[in-house]
C-alpha positions as MATLAB code, in Angstrom:
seq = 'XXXXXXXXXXXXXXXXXXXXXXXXXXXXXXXXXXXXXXXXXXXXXXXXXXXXXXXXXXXXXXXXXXXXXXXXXXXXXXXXXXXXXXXXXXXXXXXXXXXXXXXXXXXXXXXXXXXXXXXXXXXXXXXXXXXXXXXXXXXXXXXXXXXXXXXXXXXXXXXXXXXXXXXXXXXXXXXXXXXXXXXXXXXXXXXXXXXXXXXXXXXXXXXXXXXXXXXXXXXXXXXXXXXXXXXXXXXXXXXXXXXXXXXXXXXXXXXXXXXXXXXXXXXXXXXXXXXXXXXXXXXXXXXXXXXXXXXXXXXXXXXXXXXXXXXXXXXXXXXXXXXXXXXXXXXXXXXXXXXXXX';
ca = [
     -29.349    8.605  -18.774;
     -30.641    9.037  -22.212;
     -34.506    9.030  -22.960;
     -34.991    8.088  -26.863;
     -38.801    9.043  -27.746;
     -40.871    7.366  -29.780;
     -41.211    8.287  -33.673;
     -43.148   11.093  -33.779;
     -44.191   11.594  -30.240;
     -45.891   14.972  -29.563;
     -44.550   18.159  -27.793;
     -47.204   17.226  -24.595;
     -45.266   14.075  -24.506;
     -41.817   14.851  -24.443;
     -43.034   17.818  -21.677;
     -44.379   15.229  -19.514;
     -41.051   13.546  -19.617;
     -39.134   16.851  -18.516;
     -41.448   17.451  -16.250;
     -40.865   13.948  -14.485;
     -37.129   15.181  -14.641;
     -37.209   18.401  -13.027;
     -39.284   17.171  -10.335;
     -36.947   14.746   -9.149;
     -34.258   18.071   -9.294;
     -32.501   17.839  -12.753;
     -32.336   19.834  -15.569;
     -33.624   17.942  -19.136;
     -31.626   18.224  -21.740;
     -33.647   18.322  -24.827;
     -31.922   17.053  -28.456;
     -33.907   16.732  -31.441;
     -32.963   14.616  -34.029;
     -33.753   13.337  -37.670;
     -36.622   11.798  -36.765;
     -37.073   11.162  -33.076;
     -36.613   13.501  -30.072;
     -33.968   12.180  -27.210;
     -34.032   13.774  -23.812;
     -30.558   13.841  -21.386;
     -30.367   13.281  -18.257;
     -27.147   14.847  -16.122;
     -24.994   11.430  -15.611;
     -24.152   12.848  -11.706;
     -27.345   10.378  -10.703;
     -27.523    8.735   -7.623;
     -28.498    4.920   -7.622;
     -32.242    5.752   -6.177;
     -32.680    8.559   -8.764;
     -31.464    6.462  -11.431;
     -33.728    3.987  -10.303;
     -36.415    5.932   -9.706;
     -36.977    8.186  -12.823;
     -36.442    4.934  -14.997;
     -39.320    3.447  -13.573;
     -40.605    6.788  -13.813;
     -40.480    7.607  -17.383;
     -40.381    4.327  -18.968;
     -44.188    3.632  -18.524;
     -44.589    7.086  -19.584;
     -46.619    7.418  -23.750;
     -44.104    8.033  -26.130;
     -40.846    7.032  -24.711;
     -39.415    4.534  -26.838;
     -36.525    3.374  -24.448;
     -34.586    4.342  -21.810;
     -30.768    3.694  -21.621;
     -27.719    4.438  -19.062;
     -24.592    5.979  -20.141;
     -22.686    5.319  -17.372;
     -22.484    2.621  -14.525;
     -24.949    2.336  -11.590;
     -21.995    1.737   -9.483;
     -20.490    5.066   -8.449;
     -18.075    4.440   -6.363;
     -16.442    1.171   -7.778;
     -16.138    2.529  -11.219;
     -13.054    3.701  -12.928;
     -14.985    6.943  -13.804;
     -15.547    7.582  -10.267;
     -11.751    7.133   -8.633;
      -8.856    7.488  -11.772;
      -6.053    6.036   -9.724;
      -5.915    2.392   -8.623;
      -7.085    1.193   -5.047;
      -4.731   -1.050   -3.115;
      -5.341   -2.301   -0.185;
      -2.686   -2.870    3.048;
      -3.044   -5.537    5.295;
      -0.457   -5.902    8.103;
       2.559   -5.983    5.739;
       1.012   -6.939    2.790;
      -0.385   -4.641   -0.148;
      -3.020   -5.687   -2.318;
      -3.005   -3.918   -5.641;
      -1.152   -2.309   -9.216;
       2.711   -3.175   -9.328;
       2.809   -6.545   -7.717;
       1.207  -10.069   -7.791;
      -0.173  -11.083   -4.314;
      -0.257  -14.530   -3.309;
      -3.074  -15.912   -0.885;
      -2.486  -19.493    0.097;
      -3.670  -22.002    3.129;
      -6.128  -24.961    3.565;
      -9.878  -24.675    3.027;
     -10.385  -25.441    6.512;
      -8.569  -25.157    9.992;
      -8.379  -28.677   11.256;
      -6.020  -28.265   13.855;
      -3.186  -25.722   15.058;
      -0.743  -28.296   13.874;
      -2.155  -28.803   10.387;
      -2.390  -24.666    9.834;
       1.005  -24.122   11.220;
       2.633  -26.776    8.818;
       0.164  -25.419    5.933;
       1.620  -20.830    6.923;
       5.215  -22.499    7.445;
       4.963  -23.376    3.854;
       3.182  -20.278    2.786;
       5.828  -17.586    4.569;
       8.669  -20.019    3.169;
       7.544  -20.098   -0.345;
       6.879  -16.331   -0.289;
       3.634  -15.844   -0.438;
       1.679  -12.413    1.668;
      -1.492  -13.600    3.053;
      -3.003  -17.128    4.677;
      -5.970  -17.677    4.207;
      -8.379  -20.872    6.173;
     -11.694  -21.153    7.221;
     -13.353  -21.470   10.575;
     -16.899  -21.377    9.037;
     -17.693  -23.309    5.879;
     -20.608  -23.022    4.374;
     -21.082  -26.489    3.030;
     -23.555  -28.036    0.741;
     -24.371  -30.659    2.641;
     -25.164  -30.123    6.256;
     -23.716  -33.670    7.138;
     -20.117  -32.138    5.831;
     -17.309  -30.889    8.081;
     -18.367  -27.239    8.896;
     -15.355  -25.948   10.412;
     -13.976  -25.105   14.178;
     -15.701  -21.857   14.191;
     -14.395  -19.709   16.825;
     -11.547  -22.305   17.886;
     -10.561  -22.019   14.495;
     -10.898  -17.629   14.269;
      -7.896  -18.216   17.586;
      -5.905  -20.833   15.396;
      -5.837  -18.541   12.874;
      -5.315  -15.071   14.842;
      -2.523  -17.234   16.693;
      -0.721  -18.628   13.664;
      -0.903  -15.539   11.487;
       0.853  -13.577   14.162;
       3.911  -16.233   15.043;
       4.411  -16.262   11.155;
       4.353  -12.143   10.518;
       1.116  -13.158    8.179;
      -1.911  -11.454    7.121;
      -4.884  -13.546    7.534;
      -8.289  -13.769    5.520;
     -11.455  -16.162    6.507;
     -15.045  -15.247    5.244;
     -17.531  -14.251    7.320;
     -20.921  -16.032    6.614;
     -23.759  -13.423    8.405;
     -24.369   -9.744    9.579;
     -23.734  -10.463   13.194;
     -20.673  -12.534   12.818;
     -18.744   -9.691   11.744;
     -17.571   -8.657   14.572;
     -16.336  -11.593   15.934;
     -14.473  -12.825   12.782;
     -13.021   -9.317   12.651;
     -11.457   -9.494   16.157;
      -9.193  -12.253   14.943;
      -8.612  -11.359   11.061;
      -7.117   -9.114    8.586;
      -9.273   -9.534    6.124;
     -12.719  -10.639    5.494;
     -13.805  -12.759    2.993;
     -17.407  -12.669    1.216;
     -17.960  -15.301   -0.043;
     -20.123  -16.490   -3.023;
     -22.930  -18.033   -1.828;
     -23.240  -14.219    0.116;
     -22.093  -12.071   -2.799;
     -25.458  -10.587   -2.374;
     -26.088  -10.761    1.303;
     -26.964   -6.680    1.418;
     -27.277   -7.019    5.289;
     -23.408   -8.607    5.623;
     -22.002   -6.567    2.763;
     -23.323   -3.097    4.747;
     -22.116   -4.701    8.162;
     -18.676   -6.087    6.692;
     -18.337   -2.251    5.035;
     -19.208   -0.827    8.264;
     -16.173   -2.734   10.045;
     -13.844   -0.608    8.506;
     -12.025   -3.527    7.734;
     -10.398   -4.981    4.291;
     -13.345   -6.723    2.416;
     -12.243   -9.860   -0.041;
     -15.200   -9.930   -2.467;
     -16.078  -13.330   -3.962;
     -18.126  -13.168   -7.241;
     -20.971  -15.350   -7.092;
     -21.860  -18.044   -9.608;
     -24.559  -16.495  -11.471;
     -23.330  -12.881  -10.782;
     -22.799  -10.434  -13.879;
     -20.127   -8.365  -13.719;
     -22.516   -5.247  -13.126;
     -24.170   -7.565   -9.825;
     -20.518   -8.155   -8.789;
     -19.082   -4.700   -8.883;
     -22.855   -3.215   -7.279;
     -22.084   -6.198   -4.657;
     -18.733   -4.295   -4.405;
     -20.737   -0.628   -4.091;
     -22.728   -2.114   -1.104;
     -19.454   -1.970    0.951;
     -17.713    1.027   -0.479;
     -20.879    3.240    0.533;
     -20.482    2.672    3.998;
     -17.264    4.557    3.630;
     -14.668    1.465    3.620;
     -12.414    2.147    0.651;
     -10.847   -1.568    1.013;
     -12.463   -3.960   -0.836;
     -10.285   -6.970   -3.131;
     -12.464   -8.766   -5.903;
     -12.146  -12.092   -6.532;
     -12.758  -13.700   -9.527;
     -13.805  -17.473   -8.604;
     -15.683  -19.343  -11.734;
     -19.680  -19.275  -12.865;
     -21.606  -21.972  -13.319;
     -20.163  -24.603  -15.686;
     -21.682  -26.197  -18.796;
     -20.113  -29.611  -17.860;
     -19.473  -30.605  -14.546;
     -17.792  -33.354  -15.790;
     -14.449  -31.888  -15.720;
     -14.274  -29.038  -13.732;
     -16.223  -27.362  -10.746;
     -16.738  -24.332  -12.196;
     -15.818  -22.081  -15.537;
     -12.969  -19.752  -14.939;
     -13.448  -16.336  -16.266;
     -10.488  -15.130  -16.802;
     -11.776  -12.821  -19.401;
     -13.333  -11.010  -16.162;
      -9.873   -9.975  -15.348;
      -9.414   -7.165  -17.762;
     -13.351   -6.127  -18.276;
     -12.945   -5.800  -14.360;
      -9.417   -3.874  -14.619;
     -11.372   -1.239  -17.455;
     -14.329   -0.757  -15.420;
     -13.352   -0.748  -11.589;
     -10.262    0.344   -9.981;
     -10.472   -2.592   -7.423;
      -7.934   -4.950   -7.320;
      -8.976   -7.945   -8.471;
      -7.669  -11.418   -7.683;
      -8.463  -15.042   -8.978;
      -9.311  -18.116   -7.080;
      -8.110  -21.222   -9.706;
      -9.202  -23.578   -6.868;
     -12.692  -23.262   -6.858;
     -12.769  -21.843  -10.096;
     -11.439  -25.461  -11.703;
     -11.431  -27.747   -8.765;
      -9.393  -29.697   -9.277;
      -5.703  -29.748   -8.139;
      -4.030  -30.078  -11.220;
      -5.458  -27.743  -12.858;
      -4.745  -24.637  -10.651;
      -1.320  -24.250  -11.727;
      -1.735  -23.513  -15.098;
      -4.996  -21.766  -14.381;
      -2.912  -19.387  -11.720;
      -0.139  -18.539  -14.237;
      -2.869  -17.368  -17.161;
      -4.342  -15.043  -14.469;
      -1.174  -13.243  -13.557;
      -1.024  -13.157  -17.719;
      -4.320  -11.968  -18.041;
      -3.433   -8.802  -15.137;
      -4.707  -10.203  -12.438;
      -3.305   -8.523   -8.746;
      -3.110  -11.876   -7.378;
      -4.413  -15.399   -6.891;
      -5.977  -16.922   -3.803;
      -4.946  -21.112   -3.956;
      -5.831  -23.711   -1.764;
      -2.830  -25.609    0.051;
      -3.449  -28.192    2.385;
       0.120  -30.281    4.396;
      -1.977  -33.810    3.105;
      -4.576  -33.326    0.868;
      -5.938  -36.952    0.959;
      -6.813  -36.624    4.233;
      -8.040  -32.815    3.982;
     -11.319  -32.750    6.018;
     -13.035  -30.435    2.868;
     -11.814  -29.326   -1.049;
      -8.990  -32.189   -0.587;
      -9.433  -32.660   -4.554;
      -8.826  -29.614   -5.552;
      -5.979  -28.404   -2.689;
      -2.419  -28.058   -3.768;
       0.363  -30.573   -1.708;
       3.290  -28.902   -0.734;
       5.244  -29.660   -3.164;
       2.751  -28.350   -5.649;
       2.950  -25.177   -4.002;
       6.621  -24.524   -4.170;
       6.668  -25.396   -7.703;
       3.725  -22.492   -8.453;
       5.054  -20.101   -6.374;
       8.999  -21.054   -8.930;
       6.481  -21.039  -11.845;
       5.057  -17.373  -10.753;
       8.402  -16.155   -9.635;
       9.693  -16.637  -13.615;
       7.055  -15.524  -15.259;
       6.015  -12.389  -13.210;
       9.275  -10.443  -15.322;
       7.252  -11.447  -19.104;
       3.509  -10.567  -17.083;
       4.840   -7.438  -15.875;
       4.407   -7.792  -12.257;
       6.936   -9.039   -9.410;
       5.996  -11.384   -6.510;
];
């Protein structure tokens, strides 16, 4: 933290700033310069002492401004943890050297519809399968999912197949039960900033798939990310799924696929990219998944549904089978150029 003092600010001034410093426990560092005074602050800050002494000193007389010179989130950063995080899930691996693949239907309708939809998945080679049991839905008049029913479909289905599994959890108190029947959590983000369920979710112990919500900044995102790594669960996967859109006309959401790399520079999270709710629509996700791998992504998550037409939610934006195969051929060739594998 630097504090920049105002242009000629007297030496009672900038004393009442260290003072406000070495109260809280650090030592100021004092720099004069040309024509202002700047005072340092050690960057080893926790996030309540950060926020503390700049609410502190900035209504202090004569500081001019106070800055950060490195990130609020600690334990996400890059700065923090130099070597890469991946994350294992049953047989799967999350992370640097390889592309991960995260396919299934936005919704368990039945145990016949998710076993076609993993039969494809495991066939096509792809690591995870993912479906929800709980969906949050816009309208409350919309299919909302088979809830527990569905958590044993997809506990069942994962295991015949050798699968990982991921379904989001939607409160606090439901993690435990959607953890008894999961590999993987899912956040997602409408709850990107559901403190409560991040703190529970990190709590589990179990692997945390992060959804990015549509407003989020990247420094909201990666502190949504900090809520779960504090409670000592190293295992969290960010996923990069659109912000708001200035058209809705075309797509459901803007892709940011320049979040990929400012996410690779700054975190050491893996970071994967949902193309299906990021565009929304179908045909758009395969060349949407293919500039993600480019862009070093760890993976995509894409929606796959046995009959999309008659897909009881996200039909129009749900891959068919054959759609599948042929991005999973499309990934396969290009992984060599993106350096990655599958």
């Amino acid at each position: 933290m630097i504090i920049v003092m105002q242009f000629g600010a007297p030496q009672e001034q900038i004393d009442s700033v260290c003072a406000v410093i070495k109260e809280r426990g650090f030592e100021p560092l004092v720099m004069p310069g040309e024509d202002r005074m700047a005072i340092g602050v050690p960057a080893s800050l926790s996030p309540d002492d950060r926020i503390f002494l700049e609410a502190a000193i900035g209504s202090l007389e004569g500081v001019s401004k106070v800055t950060q010179t490195s990130s609020p989130y600690k334990l996400a950063s890059i700065e923090f943890h130099r070597s890469r995080t991946s994350v294992q899930a049953k047989s799967a691996t999350v992370g640097p050297g390889s592309f991960s693949v995260m396919a299934g239907p936005c919704s368990v309708e039945s145990y016949d519809q998710f076993k076609k939809a993993a039969e494809v998945v495991k066939k096509s080679g792809a690591s995870i399968l993912r479906g929800g049991a709980f969906k949050p839905r816009t309208s409350p008049y919309s299919f909302q999912g088979l809830q527990e029913e569905g958590l044993k479909i997809i506990k069942q289905v994962g295991d015949e197949m050798g699968l990982a599994t991921v379904s989001e959890v939607m409160s606090a108190d439901m993690v435990t039960l959607v953890g008894e029947y999961v590999d993987i959590l899912q956040i997602g983000a409408r709850s990107m900033q559901n403190f409560p369920l991040l703190i529970e979710a990190g709590k589990s112990g179990k692997p945390v798939f992060l959804k990015r919500g549509p407003s989020a900044t990247i420094d909201e995102f990666l502190l949504a990310a900090e809520y779960v790594l504090s409670q000592g669960n190293p295992n969290v996967i960010l996923c990069e799924r659109g912000v708001m859109p200035l058209d809705r006309s075309y797509t459901r959401n803007t892709l940011d696929l320049a979040a990929v790399p400012v996410l690779k520079e700054h975190s050491h999270l893996p970071v994967i990219v949902d193309p299906s709710h990021g565009t929304g629509v179908a045909r758009y996700v395969v060349p949407m998944a293919k500039a993600a791998m480019v862009a070093g992504a760890d993976g995509v998550m894409v929606e796959m549904h046995p009959d999309p037409k008659h897909a009881l939610s996200d039909g129009s934006q749900a891959l068919d089978v054959s759609g599948f195969e042929r991005l999973m051929s499309d990934l396969k060739a290009l992984a060599p150029a993106a350096g990655t594998r599958l």
